[in-house]
Backbone bond lengths (Angstrom), bond angles and torsions (degrees), N, CA, C in turn:
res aa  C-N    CA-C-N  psi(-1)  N-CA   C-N-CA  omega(-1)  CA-C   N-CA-C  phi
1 X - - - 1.453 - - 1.525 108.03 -
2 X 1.173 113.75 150.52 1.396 126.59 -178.79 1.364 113.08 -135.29
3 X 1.650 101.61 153.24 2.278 91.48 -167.95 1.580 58.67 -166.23
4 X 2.068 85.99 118.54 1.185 121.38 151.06 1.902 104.97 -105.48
5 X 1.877 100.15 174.42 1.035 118.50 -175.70 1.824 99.85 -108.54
6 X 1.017 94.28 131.87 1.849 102.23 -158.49 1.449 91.44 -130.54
7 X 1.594 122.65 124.99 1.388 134.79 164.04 1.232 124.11 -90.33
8 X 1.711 126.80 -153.11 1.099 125.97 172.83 1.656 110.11 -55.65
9 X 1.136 130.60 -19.27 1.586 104.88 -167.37 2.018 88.50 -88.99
10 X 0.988 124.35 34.17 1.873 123.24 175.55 1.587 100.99 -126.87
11 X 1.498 109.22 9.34 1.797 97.00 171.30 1.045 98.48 -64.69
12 X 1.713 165.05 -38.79 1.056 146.13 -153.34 1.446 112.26 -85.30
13 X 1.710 112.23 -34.58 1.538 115.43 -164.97 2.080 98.50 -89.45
14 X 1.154 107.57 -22.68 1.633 114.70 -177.70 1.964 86.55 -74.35
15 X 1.354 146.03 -48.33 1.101 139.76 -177.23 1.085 113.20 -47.77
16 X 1.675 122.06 -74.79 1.031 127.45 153.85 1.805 141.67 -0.70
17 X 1.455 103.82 -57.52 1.303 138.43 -175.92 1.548 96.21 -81.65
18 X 1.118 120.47 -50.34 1.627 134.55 -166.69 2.027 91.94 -63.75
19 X 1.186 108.29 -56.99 1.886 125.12 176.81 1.640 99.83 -42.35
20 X 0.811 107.86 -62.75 1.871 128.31 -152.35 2.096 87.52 -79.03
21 X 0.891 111.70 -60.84 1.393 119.19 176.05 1.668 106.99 -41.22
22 X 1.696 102.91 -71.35 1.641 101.41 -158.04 1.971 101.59 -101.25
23 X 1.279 97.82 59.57 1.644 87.41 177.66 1.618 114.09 -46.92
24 X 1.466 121.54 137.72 1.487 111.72 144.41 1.962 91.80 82.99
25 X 1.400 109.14 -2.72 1.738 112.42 161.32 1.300 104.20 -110.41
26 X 1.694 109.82 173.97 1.264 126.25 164.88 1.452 130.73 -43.14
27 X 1.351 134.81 82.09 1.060 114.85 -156.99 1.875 119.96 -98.36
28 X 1.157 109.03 150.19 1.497 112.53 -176.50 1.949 103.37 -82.27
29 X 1.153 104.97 127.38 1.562 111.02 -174.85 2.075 107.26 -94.91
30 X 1.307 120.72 165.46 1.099 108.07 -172.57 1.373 105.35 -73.61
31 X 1.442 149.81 7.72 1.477 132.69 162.01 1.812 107.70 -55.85
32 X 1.609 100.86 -44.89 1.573 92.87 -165.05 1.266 104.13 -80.55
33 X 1.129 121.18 -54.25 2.260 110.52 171.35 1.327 84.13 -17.76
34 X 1.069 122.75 -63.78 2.037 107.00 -133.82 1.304 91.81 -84.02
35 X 1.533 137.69 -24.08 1.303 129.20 170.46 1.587 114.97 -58.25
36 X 1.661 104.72 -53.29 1.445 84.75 173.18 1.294 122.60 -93.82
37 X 1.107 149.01 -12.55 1.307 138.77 146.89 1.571 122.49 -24.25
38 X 1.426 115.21 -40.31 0.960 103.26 -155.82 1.604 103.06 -101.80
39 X 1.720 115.76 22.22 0.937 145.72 143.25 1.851 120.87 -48.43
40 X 1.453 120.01 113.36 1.440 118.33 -178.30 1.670 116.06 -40.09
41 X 1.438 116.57 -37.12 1.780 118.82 -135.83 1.716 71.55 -136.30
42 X 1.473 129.39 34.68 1.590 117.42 168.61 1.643 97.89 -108.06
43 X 1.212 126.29 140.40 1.989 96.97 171.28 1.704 83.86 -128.28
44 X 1.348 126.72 172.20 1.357 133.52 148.02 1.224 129.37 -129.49
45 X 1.697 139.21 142.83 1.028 117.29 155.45 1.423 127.54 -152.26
46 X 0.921 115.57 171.00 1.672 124.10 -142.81 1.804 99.15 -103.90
47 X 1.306 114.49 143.41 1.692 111.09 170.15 1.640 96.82 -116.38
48 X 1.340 103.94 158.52 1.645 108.66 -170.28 1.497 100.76 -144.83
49 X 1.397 125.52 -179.25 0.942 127.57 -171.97 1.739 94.29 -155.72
50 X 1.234 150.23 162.55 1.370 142.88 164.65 1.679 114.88 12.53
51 X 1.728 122.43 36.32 0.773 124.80 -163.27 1.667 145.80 58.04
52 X 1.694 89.19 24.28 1.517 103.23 -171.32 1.836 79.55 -117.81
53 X 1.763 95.04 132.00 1.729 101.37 154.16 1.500 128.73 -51.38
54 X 1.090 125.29 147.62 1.459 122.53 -177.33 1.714 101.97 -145.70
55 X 1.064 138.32 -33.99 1.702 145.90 164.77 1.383 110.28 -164.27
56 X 1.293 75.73 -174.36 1.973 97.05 -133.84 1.910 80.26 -142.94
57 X 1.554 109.23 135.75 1.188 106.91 148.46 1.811 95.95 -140.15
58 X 1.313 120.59 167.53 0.905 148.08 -179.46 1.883 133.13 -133.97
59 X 1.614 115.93 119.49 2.073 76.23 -151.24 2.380 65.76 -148.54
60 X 1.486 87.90 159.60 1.374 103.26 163.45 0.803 94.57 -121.42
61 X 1.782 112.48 162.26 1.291 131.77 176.24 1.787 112.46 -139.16
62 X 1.174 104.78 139.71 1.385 104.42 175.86 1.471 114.17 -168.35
63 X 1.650 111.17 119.57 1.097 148.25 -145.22 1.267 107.49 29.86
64 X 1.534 143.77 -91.51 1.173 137.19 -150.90 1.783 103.71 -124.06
65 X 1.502 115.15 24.89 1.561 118.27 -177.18 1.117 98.92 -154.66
66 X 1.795 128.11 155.39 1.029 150.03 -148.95 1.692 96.39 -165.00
67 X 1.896 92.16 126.97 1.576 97.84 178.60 2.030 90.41 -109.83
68 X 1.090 97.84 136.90 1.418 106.47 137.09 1.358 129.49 -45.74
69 X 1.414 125.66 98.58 1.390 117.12 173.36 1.284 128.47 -59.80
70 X 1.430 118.27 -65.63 1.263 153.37 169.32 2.019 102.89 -144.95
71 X 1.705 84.54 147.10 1.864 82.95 166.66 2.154 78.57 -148.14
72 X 1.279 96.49 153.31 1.559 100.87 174.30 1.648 106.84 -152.56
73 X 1.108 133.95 166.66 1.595 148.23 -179.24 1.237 110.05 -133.81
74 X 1.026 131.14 143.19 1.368 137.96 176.72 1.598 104.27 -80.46
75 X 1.378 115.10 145.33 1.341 113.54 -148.39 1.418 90.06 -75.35
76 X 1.362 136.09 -52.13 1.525 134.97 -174.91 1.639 109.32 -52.17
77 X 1.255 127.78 -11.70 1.346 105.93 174.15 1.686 86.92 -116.58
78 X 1.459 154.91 31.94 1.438 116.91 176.40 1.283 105.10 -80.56
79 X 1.416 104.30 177.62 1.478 104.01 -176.44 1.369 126.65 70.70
80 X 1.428 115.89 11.66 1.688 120.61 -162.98 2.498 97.96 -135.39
81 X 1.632 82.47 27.36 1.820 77.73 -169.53 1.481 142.43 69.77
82 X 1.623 102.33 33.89 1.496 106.60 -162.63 1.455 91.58 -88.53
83 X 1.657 98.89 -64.38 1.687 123.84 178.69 1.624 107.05 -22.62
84 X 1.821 108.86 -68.42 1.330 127.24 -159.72 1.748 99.76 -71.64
85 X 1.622 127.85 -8.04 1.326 116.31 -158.79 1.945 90.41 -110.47
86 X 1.695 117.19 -23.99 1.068 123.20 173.45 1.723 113.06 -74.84
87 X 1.059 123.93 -18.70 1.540 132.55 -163.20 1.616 88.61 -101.70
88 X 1.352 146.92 -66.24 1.288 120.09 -153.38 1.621 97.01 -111.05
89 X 1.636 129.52 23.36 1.293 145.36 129.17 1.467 109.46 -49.20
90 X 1.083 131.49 -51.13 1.676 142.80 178.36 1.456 98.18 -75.45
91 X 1.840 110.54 -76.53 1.776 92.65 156.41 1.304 130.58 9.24
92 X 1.372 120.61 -84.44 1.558 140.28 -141.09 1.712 84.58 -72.88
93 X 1.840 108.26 -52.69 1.753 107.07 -138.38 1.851 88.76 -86.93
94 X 1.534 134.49 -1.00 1.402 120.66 154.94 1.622 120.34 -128.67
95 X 1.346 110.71 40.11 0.950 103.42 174.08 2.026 124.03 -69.92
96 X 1.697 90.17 -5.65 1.619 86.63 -159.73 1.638 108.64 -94.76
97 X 1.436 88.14 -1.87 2.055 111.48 171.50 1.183 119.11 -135.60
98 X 1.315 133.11 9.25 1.297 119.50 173.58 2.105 100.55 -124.91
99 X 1.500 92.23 146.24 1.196 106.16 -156.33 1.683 100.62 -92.81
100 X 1.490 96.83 -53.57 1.386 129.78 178.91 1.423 123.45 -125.34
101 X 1.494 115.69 138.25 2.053 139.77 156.14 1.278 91.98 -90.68
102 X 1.448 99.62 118.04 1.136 122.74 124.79 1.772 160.76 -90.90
103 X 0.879 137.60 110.35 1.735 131.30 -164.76 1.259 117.11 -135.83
104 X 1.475 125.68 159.32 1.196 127.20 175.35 1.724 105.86 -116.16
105 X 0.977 128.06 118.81 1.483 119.43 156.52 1.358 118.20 -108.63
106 X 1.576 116.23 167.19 1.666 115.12 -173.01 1.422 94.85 -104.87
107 X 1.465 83.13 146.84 1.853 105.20 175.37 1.217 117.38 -45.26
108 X 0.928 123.78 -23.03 1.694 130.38 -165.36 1.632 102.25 -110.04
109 X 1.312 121.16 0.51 1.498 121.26 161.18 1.818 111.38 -99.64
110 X 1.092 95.25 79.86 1.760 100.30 178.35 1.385 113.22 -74.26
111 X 1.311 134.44 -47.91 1.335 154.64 154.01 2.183 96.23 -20.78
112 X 0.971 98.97 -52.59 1.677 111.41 -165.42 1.305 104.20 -73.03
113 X 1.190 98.96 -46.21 1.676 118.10 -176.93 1.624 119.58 -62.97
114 X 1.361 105.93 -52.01 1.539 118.96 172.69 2.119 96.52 -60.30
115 X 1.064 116.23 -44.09 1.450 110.81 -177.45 1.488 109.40 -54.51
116 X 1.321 112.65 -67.35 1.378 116.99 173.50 1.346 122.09 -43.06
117 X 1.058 121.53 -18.37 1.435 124.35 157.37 1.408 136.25 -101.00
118 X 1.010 109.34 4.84 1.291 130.21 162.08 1.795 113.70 -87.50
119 X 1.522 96.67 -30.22 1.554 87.67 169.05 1.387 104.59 -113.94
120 X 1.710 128.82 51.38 1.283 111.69 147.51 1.335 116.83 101.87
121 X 1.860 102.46 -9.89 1.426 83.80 169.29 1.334 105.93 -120.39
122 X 1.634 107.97 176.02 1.906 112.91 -154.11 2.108 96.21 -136.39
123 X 0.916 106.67 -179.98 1.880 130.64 -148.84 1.488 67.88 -101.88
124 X 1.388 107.04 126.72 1.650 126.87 149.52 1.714 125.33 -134.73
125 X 1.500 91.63 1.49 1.378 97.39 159.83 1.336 110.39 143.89
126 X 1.450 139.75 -169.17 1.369 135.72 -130.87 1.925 100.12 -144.14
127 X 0.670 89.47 150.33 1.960 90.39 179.20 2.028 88.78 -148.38
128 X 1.924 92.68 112.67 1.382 101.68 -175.93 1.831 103.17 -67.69
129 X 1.091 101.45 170.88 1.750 114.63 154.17 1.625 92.05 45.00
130 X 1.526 124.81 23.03 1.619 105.82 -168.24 1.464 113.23 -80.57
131 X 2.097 114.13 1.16 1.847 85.68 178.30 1.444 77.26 -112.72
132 X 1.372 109.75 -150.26 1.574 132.84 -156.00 1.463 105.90 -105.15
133 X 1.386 136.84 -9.31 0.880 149.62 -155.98 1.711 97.34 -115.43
134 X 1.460 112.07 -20.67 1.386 123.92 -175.38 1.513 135.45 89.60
135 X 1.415 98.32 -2.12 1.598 125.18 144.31 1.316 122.77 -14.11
136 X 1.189 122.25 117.87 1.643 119.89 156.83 1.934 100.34 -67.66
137 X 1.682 98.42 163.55 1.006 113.41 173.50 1.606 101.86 -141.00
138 X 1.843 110.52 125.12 1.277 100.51 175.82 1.479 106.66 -85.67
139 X 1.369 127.68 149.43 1.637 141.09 179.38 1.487 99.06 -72.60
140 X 0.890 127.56 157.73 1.635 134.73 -162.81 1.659 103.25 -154.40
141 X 1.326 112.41 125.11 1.849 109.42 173.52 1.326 97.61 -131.34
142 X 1.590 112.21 160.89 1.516 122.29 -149.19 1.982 72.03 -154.54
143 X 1.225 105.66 105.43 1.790 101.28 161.95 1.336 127.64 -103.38
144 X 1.347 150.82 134.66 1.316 151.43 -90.47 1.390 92.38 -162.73
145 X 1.684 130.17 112.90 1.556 112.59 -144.44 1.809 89.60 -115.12
Protein backbone atom coordinates (compact mmCIF):
# COMPACT_ATOMS: atom_id res chain seq x y z
CA UNK A 1 0.00 0.00 0.00
CA UNK A 2 1.01 3.42 -0.70
CA UNK A 3 -0.46 6.93 0.85
CA UNK A 4 0.50 9.88 -0.96
CA UNK A 5 -0.14 13.55 0.10
CA UNK A 6 -2.77 14.89 -2.43
CA UNK A 7 -3.80 18.76 -2.54
CA UNK A 8 -6.25 20.90 -4.11
CA UNK A 9 -5.94 19.32 -7.57
CA UNK A 10 -7.59 15.71 -5.43
CA UNK A 11 -10.93 17.67 -4.59
CA UNK A 12 -12.51 15.55 -7.17
CA UNK A 13 -10.85 12.04 -6.32
CA UNK A 14 -11.23 12.82 -2.16
CA UNK A 15 -15.26 13.38 -3.34
CA UNK A 16 -15.44 10.47 -4.96
CA UNK A 17 -13.78 8.38 -2.15
CA UNK A 18 -15.88 10.48 0.43
CA UNK A 19 -19.36 8.87 -1.96
CA UNK A 20 -18.04 5.27 -2.07
CA UNK A 21 -16.91 5.55 1.69
CA UNK A 22 -20.14 7.18 3.35
CA UNK A 23 -23.03 5.53 1.34
CA UNK A 24 -26.59 6.53 2.53
CA UNK A 25 -24.56 9.55 4.94
CA UNK A 26 -24.08 13.13 4.52
CA UNK A 27 -21.89 13.47 1.90
CA UNK A 28 -19.17 16.22 1.23
CA UNK A 29 -19.29 17.11 -2.67
CA UNK A 30 -16.09 18.36 -4.54
CA UNK A 31 -16.91 22.26 -3.92
CA UNK A 32 -16.00 21.68 -0.18
CA UNK A 33 -12.61 19.42 -0.67
CA UNK A 34 -11.51 22.29 -2.74
CA UNK A 35 -12.75 24.77 -0.12
CA UNK A 36 -10.84 23.22 2.42
CA UNK A 37 -7.92 22.17 0.76
CA UNK A 38 -7.30 25.16 -0.42
CA UNK A 39 -6.99 26.05 3.17
CA UNK A 40 -3.02 26.63 4.39
CA UNK A 41 -3.07 24.20 7.75
CA UNK A 42 -5.73 21.57 5.68
CA UNK A 43 -3.32 18.61 4.20
CA UNK A 44 -4.92 15.32 2.59
CA UNK A 45 -3.97 12.04 1.74
CA UNK A 46 -4.92 9.26 -0.23
CA UNK A 47 -3.87 5.27 0.37
CA UNK A 48 -3.67 3.16 -2.87
CA UNK A 49 -3.00 -0.13 -3.68
CA UNK A 50 -1.79 -1.04 -7.57
CA UNK A 51 -2.83 2.43 -8.17
CA UNK A 52 -6.43 2.05 -7.29
CA UNK A 53 -7.70 4.51 -4.24
CA UNK A 54 -8.70 2.71 -1.19
CA UNK A 55 -8.90 5.81 1.76
CA UNK A 56 -8.85 9.06 2.15
CA UNK A 57 -7.98 10.92 5.34
CA UNK A 58 -8.28 14.52 5.67
CA UNK A 59 -6.92 16.46 9.00
CA UNK A 60 -6.24 20.35 9.93
CA UNK A 61 -3.58 21.41 11.78
CA UNK A 62 -2.90 24.31 13.88
CA UNK A 63 0.05 25.07 15.86
CA UNK A 64 0.62 22.13 18.10
CA UNK A 65 -2.98 20.03 17.36
CA UNK A 66 -4.46 18.34 14.51
CA UNK A 67 -8.26 17.57 13.99
CA UNK A 68 -9.29 14.78 11.95
CA UNK A 69 -11.46 16.05 9.26
CA UNK A 70 -12.93 13.13 7.76
CA UNK A 71 -10.90 9.68 7.22
CA UNK A 72 -13.11 6.90 5.19
CA UNK A 73 -12.23 3.22 3.51
CA UNK A 74 -13.86 1.88 0.85
CA UNK A 75 -16.20 -0.64 2.07
CA UNK A 76 -14.46 -3.68 0.08
CA UNK A 77 -11.19 -3.13 1.70
CA UNK A 78 -12.30 -2.15 5.57
CA UNK A 79 -10.92 -4.12 7.97
CA UNK A 80 -7.80 -5.02 5.76
CA UNK A 81 -5.37 -1.84 7.44
CA UNK A 82 -6.10 1.03 5.21
CA UNK A 83 -7.78 3.24 8.09
CA UNK A 84 -4.94 2.09 10.76
CA UNK A 85 -1.98 2.60 7.91
CA UNK A 86 -3.57 6.30 7.06
CA UNK A 87 -3.82 7.38 10.88
CA UNK A 88 -0.23 6.66 12.16
CA UNK A 89 1.01 7.60 8.31
CA UNK A 90 -0.14 11.22 9.53
CA UNK A 91 1.24 9.98 12.98
CA UNK A 92 4.80 9.49 11.75
CA UNK A 93 4.80 12.91 9.27
CA UNK A 94 3.68 15.30 12.68
CA UNK A 95 4.76 13.72 15.30
CA UNK A 96 7.66 16.31 15.85
CA UNK A 97 4.78 19.26 16.25
CA UNK A 98 1.73 17.96 17.00
CA UNK A 99 0.89 17.36 20.57
CA UNK A 100 -2.67 16.24 20.08
CA UNK A 101 -5.72 14.35 17.41
CA UNK A 102 -8.48 15.52 17.59
CA UNK A 103 -12.10 14.07 16.16
CA UNK A 104 -15.60 13.94 16.58
CA UNK A 105 -17.55 10.78 15.83
CA UNK A 106 -21.45 10.13 16.19
CA UNK A 107 -22.86 7.97 18.79
CA UNK A 108 -24.51 5.82 16.52
CA UNK A 109 -21.13 5.03 14.64
CA UNK A 110 -19.85 2.26 17.02
CA UNK A 111 -17.96 0.43 14.27
CA UNK A 112 -15.91 4.04 13.98
CA UNK A 113 -15.73 4.38 17.49
CA UNK A 114 -14.25 0.94 18.43
CA UNK A 115 -11.54 1.98 15.51
CA UNK A 116 -10.65 5.11 17.07
CA UNK A 117 -9.79 3.36 19.90
CA UNK A 118 -7.95 0.95 18.74
CA UNK A 119 -5.65 3.58 17.47
CA UNK A 120 -5.23 5.40 20.72
CA UNK A 121 -7.68 7.69 20.93
CA UNK A 122 -10.13 8.00 24.15
CA UNK A 123 -13.87 9.94 25.07
CA UNK A 124 -13.16 13.54 26.28
CA UNK A 125 -16.45 14.63 25.88
CA UNK A 126 -19.67 15.09 23.86
CA UNK A 127 -20.75 17.91 21.34
CA UNK A 128 -24.83 17.79 21.49
CA UNK A 129 -26.96 18.07 18.16
CA UNK A 130 -23.26 18.07 16.44
CA UNK A 131 -24.40 16.26 12.97
CA UNK A 132 -27.40 17.38 10.89
CA UNK A 133 -29.49 14.63 11.55
CA UNK A 134 -29.28 15.84 15.32
CA UNK A 135 -26.83 13.36 16.56
CA UNK A 136 -24.57 13.81 19.42
CA UNK A 137 -20.98 13.52 18.61
CA UNK A 138 -18.55 12.16 21.22
CA UNK A 139 -15.02 14.39 21.01
CA UNK A 140 -12.21 11.93 20.74
CA UNK A 141 -8.25 12.87 21.60
CA UNK A 142 -5.35 10.81 20.34
CA UNK A 143 -2.02 12.34 22.37
CA UNK A 144 1.28 12.25 20.53
CA UNK A 145 4.10 11.30 23.16
Amino acid sequence: MIIHEIGLEGAALFATLHQEAFKGAEIWNEAAFRELLSLPNVKGWVASRDDQPLGFLLVRTVLDESEVLTIGVLPSVQRSGVGCALIENFVVSVKEIVKNIYLEVSLNNKKAYLFYQSQGFFEIGRRPCYYSDGTDAFLLKREIP
